[in-house]
C-alpha positions, 0 to 999 in steps of 0.5 A: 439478539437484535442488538447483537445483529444491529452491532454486527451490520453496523460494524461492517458499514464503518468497516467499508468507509476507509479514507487515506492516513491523516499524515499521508493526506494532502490539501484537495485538489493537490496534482500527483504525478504517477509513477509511470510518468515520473519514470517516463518523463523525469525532466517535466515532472520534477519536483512534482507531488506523488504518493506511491506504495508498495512492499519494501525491498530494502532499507538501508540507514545512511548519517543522516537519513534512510533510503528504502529501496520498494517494490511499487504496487497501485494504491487502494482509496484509503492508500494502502498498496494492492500486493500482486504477482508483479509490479511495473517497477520499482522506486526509493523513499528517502526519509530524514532520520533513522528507521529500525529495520527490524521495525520497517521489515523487508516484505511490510507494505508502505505508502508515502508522500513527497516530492518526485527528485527525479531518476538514479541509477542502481542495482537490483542485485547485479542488474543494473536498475533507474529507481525513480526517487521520492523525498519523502515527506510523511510515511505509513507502515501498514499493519498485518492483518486477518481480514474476515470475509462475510460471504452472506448473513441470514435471519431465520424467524422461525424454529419449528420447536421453539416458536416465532425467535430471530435465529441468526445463522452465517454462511459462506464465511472465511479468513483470508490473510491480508499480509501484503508480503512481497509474494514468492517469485514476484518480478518487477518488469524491468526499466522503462524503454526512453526513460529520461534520466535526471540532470542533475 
């Protein structure tokens, strides 16, 4: 019984000590320019390194390579995008190469690295939209999980009818999902006012 509680801590404490992706960590120290001032000050930050996240909007496979069109949301420390109810805007990855849309669905959670390529213009259905763009250089589709919450964990040592054992009993436990789908009715805020278009 204790081995089996020892195993049930033990996976908990690996379980809170989450890092970044492999391929989505860059070298200590490495500078990234936020999406706010990417889309607020395009011309000083070119060029500059980001990682930003979020749910997928769209996809859309070119000859060459793949634009995904992402709802942005801020990122956890081990990467992966904090789904919400709104978003301060949007971005567009582009990624060298074809990517399934059946595999990278419109609603999954992605976070990716790259280089910040400056500010086009778009539509978000009619609308029209100024998309940050990222050249992306690495990318993680995140997974749809069952995250189980452990509100609190008891260890009763005594039963009156049985003697002096360890007992343990759980309460307050629940399963949330964690599928980071774009929520119903979430609205990204529209363009940034004097956002600095590209150039180039």
């Amino acid at each position: 019984m204790f081995k089996q509680i020892s195993i049930f801590f033990i996976i908990l404490l690996v379980g809170g000590c989450v890092s970044v992706p492999d391929r989505l960590q860059l070298p200590e120290g490495t500078p990234l320019v936020s999406y706010e001032n990417a889309a607020s000050q395009a011309d000083n930050n070119k060029r500059q390194k980001a990682r930003w996240g979020g749910v997928i909007a769209k996809i859309e496979n070119k000859a060459e390579f793949t634009v995904l069109e992402v709802v942005f949301y801020p990122l956890k420390g081990s990467g992966r995008p904090i789904a919400g109810d709104e978003s301060i805007g949007r971005f567009r990855a582009y990624v060298s190469g074809f990517m399934d849309p059946m595999v990278y669905k419109v609603g999954r959670s992605m976070t990716f690295t790259g280089e910040f390529s400056g500010l086009e213009e778009g539509l978000v259905g009619e609308h029209k939209y100024v998309f940050p763009s990222l050249q992306a250089s690495a990318y993680y589709l995140w997974k749809d999980i069952q995250q189980v919450d452990v509100t609190s964990v008891h260890v009763w040592p005594y039963d009156y009818w049985s003697g002096w054992y360890p007992r343990p009993y759980y309460r307050g436990i629940h399963i949330r999902s964690s599928n980071h789908s774009l929520p119903a009715g979430a609205a990204t805020k529209p363009k940034p006012v004097n956002v600095e278009r590209s150039k180039d």
